[in-house]
C-alpha positions in Angstrom: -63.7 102.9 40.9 -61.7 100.2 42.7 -57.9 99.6 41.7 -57.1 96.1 39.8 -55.6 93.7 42.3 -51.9 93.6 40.1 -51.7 97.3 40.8 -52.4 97.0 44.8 -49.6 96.6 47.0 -49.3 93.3 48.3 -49.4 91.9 51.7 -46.6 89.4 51.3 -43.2 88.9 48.7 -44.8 87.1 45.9 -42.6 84.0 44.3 -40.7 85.6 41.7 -38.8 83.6 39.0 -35.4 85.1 38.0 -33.4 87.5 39.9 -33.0 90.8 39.3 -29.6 92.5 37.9 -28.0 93.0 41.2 -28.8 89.8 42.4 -27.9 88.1 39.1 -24.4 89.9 39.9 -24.0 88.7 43.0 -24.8 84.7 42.0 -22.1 85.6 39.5 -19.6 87.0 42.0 -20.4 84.1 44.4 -19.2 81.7 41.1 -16.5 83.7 40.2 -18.1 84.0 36.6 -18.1 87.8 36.9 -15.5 90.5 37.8 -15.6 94.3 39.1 -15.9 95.9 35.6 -17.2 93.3 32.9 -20.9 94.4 31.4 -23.6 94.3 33.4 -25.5 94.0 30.0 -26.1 90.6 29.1 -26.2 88.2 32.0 -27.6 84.8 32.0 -30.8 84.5 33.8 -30.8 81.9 36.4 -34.0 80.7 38.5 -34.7 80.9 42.0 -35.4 77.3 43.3 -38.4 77.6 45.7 -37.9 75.3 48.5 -41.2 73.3 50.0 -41.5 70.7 52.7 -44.0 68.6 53.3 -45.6 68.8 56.2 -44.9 65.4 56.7 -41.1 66.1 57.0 -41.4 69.2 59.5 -43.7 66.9 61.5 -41.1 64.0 61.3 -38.6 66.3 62.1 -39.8 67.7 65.1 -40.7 64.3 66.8 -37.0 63.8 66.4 -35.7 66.0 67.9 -38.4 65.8 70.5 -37.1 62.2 71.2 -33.0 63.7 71.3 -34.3 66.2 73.4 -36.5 63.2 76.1 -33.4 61.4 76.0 -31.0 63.8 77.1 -33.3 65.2 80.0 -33.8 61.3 81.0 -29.4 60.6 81.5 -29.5 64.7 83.4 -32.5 63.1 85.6 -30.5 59.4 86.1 -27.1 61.8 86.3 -28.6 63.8 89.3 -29.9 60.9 91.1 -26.5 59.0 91.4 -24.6 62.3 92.2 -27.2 62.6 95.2 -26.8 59.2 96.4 
């Protein structure tokens, strides 16, 4: 009998959408909404934003900093030239 896939251990982190306590604790300390010995009972639930870029972005990204990247090897190549001369 095979095992369900829910119960199998997964490959990768799965998206989850709140945090647990500890982490809920943390946001809290971070925001200065909770202190060293208030309840741990009770906190608000916040979600986790899940960030996605398009591929369009990463690819516009890298072709600028590609360019930044041409231009300063291009004034090291025209800097070397006149310090030779």
């Amino acid at each position: 009998m095979s095992i369900h896939p829910s119960l199998s251990a997964a490959k990768g982190k799965k998206h989850r959408s709140v945090h647990k306590r500890f982490e809920r604790m943390e946001e809290l300390k971070k925001k200065g909404k909770w202190k060293e010995g208030d309840s741990t009972f009770g906190l608000p639930k916040g979600k986790i934003v899940k960030v996605k870029i398009k591929k369009a972005k990463a690819a516009e990204e890298k072709t600028t900093e590609e360019t930044k990247e041409a231009e300063t090897s291009q004034k090291a190549t025209s800097n070397q030239k006149a310090t030779s001369k």
